[in-house]
C-alpha positions as CSV (number, residue, x, y, z in Angstrom):
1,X,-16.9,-42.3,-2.5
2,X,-15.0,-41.2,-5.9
3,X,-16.2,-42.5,-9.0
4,X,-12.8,-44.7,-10.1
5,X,-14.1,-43.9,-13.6
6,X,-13.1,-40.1,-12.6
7,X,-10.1,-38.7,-12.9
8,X,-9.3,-36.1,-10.0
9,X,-7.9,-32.9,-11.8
10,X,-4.2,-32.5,-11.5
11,X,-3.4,-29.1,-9.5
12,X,-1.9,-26.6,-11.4
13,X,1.6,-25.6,-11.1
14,X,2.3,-22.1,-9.8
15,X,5.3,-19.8,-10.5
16,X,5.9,-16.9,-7.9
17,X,7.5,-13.7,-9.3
18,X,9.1,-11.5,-6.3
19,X,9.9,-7.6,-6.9
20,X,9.6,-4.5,-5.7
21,X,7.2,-1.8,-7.5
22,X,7.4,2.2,-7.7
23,X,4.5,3.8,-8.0
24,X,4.9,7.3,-9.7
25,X,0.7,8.2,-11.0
26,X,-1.7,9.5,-8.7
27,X,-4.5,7.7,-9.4
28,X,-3.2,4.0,-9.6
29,X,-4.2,1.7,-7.6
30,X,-2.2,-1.1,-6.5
31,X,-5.1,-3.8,-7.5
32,X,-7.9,-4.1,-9.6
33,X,-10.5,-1.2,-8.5
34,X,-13.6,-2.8,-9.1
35,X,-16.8,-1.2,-8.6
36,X,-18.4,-1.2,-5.7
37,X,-22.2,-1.9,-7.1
38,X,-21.2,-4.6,-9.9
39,X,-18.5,-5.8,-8.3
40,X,-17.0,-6.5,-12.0
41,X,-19.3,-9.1,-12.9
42,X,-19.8,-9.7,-16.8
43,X,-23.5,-10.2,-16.5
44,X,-24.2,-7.0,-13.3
45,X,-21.7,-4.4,-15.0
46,X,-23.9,-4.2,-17.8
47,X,-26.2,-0.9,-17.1
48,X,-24.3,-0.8,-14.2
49,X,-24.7,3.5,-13.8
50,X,-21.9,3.4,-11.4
51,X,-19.0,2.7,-13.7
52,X,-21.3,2.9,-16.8
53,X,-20.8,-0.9,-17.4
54,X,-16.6,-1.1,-17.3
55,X,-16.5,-3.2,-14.1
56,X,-13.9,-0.9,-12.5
57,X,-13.4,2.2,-11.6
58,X,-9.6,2.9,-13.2
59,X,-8.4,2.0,-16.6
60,X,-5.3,0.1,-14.7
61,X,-4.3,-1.2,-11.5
62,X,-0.3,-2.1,-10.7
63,X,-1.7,-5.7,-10.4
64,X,-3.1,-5.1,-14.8
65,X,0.2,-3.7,-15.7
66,X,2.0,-6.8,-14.4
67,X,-0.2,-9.5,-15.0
68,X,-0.7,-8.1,-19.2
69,X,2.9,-9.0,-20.0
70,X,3.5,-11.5,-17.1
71,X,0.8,-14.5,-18.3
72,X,1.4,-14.2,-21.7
73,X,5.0,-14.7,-21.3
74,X,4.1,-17.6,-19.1
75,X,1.1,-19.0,-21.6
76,X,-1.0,-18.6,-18.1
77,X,-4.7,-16.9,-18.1
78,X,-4.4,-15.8,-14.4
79,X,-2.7,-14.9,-11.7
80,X,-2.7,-13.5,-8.3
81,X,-0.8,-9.9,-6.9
82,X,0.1,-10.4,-3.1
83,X,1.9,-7.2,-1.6
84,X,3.1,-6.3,1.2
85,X,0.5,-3.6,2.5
86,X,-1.0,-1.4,0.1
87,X,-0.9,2.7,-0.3
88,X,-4.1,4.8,-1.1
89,X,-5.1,5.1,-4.9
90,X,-3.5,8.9,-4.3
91,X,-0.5,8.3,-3.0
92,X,2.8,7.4,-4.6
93,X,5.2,4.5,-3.9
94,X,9.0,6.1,-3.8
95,X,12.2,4.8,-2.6
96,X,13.0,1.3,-3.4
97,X,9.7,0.2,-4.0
98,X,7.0,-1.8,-2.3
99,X,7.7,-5.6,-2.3
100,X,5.3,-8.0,-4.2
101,X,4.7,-11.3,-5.3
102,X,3.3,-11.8,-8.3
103,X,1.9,-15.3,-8.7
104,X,1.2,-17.2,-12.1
105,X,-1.4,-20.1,-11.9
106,X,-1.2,-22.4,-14.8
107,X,2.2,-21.6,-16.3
108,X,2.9,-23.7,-19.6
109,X,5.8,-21.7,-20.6
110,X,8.8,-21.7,-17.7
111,X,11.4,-20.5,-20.5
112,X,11.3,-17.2,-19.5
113,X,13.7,-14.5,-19.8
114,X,12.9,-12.2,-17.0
115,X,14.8,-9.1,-16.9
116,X,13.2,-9.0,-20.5
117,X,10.0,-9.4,-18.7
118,X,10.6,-6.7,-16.2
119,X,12.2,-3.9,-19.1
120,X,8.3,-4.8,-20.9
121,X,6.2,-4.3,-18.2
122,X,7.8,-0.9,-17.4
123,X,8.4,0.3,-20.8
124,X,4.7,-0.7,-21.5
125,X,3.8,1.2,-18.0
126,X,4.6,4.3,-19.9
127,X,6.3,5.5,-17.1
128,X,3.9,4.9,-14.0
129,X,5.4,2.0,-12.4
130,X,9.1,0.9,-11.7
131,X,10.1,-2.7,-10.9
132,X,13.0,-4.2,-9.3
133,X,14.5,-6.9,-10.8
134,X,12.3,-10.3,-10.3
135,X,13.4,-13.5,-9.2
136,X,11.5,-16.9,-7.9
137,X,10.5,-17.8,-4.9
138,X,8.2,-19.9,-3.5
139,X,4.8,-20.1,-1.4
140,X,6.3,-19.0,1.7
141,X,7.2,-16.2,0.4
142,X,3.8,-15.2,-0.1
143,X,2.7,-15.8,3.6
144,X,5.8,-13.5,4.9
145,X,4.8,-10.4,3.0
146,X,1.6,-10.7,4.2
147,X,2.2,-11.6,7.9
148,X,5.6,-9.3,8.4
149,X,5.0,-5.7,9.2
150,X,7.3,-2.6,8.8
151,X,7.9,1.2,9.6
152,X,7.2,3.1,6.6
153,X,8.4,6.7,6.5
154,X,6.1,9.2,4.4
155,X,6.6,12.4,2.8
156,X,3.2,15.0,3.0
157,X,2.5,18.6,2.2
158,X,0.1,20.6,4.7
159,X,-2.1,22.9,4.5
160,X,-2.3,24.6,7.8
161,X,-5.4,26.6,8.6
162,X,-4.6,29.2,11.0
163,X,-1.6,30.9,12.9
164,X,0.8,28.6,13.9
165,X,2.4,30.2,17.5
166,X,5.2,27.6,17.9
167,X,6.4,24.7,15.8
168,X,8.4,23.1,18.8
169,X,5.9,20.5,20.0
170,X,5.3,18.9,16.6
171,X,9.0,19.1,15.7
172,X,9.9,17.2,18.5
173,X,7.1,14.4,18.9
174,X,8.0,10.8,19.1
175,X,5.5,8.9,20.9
176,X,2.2,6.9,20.9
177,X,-1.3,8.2,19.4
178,X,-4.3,6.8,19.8
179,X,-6.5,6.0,16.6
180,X,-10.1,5.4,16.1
181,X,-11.5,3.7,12.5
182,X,-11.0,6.8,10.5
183,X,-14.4,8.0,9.3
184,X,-13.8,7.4,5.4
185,X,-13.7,3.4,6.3
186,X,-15.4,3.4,9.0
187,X,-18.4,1.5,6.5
188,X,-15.7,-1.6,6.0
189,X,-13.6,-1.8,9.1
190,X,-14.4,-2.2,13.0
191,X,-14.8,0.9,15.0
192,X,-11.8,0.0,17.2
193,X,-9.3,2.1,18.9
194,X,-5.7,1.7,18.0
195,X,-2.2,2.2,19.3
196,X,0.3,2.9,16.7
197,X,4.1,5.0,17.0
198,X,4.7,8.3,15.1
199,X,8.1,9.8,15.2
200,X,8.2,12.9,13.3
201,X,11.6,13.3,11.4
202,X,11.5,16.9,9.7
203,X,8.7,20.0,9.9
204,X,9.8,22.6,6.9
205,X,7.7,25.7,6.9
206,X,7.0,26.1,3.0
207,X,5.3,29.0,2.8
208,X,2.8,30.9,5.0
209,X,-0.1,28.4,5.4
210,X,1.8,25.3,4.1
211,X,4.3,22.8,5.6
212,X,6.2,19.9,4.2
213,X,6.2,16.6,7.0
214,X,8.6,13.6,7.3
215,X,7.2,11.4,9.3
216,X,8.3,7.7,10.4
217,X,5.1,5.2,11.2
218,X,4.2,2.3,12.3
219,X,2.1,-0.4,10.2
220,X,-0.9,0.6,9.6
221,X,-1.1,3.9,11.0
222,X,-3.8,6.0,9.0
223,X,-0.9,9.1,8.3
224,X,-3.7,11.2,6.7
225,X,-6.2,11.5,10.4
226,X,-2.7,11.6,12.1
227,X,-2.2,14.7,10.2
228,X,-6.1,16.2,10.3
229,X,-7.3,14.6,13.7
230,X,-10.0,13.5,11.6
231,X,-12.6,15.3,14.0
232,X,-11.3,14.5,17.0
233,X,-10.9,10.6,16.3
234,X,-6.8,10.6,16.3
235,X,-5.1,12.5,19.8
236,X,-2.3,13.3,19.7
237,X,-2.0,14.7,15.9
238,X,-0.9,17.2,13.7
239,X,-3.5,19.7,14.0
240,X,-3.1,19.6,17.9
241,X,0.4,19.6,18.3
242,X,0.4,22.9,15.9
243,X,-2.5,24.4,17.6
244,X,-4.1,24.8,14.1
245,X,-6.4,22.8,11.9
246,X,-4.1,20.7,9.7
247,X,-5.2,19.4,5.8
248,X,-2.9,17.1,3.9
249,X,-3.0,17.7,0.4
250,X,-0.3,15.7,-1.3
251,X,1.2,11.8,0.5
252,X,3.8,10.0,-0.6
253,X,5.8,6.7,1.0
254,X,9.1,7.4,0.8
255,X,9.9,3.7,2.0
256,X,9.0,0.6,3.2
257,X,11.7,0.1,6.2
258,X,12.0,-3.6,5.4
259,X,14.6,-5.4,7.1
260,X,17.6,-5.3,5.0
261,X,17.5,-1.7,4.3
262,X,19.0,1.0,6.5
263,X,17.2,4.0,7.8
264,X,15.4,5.2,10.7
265,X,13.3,2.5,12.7
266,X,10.9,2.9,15.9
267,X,12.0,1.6,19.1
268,X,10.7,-1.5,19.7
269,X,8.0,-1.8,22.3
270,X,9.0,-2.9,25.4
271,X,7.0,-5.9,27.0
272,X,5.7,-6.2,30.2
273,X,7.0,-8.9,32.5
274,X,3.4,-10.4,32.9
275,X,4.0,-10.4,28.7
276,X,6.9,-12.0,28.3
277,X,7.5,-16.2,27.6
């Protein structure tokens, strides 16, 4: 029973900020990169050998070069980054961005100009992050990023290892592969095997042991074992289909194939009669 002498405490209000980021630095990370032994915490991080006591293990995050304008502007000491899927630390974000929310928790300033905002964070970004014009939404918004998935279509360069006979086969695929829990997070995800589509757009021979690959995916494909096999654990890939051990050195997403763009999709996979209802 509540103690009528005790006042519950109000909830806070929430403001929701939805964009679109750019990513143009290799070694950004989307959120904040803590370290893996301290896990950030004021009192662990200190002698912490790992990240030699900083918490982290980058100087920024996109999520740190939002928030460091964002809830100052709003008078708010926190706040939340919820995007729609997340690239590697090493790859960049091209196109028109990958959408976000941004979400303020305890706002006590809502007279804010933001296109001002937006011009800040990037000119403070120093040229690492773009941004697409915010506007506010609400909750919901939040849940569909985070439950909608989309094609993305990647640029990579390849090393190729070896003679390549004929480029035909990998030219020309558009089909299913078959992945198992790539071996680098292997430690933090279930060793499953999973379907995903790969449609490969382009193949331009660069020179003689390096290739530059479009490539159109399907969410959550790991593009990086598509490319090497990753011993064996993704059939068909790259490295197969070339007849040659493949290595990709430099990724990029060229885009996020959200709905209202246009661009190249997947074919939708057709259901089963036994699945349909």
């Amino acid at each position: 029973m509540t103690d009528p002498g005790i006042r519950p405490k109000a909830p806070r209000s929430k403001i929701y900020l939805e964009s679109r980021y750019r990513k143009l630095l290799r070694g950004l990370p989307q959120t904040i990169f803590y370290c893996p032994v301290c896990k950030g915490d004021r009192r662990r991080r200190e002698g912490c050998t790992n990240c030699e006591g900083f918490g982290k293990l980058t100087k920024e995050s996109v999520q740190e070069l939002i928030g460091r304008r964002a809830l100052p502007a709003f008078s708010a000491r926190t706040g939340n980054f919820h995007g729609a899927g997340r690239e590697d630390i090493d790859v960049l974000m091209l196109g028109n961005g990958r959408p976000f929310v941004y979400e303020v928790i305890g706002p006590r300033c809502f007279d804010v100009d933001l296109e001002v905002l937006r011009k800040e964070i990037v000119e403070r970004a120093g040229g690492s992050i773009e941004l697409a014009p915010f506007k506010t939404v609400d909750k919901s918004r939040v849940v569909f990023w985070k439950q909608s998935q989309f094609d993305k279509v990647y640029r990579a360069e390849v090393q190729v290892q070896g003679t390549v006979a004929d480029f035909t086969a990998a030219r020309s695929f558009s089909g299913m592969i078959v992945q198992r829990t790539p071996q680098r997070v292997a430690h933090r995800r279930a060793d499953l095997d999973r379907e995903r589509q790969v449609q490969v757009l382009s193949l331009l021979e660069l020179d003689s042991d390096r290739v530059e690959l479009r490539v159109l995916c399907q969410h959550g494909t790991y593009v990086k074992e598509w490319i090497s096999s990753d011993d064996g654990r993704t059939t068909p890939s790259l490295s197969s289909l070339l007849g040659a051990p493949c290595k990709c050195v430099v990724l990029d997403v060229e885009d996020v194939m959200t709905d209202d763009l246009p661009g190249p999709r997947l074919p939708q996979k057709q259901k089963m009669p036994s699945e349909a209802g």
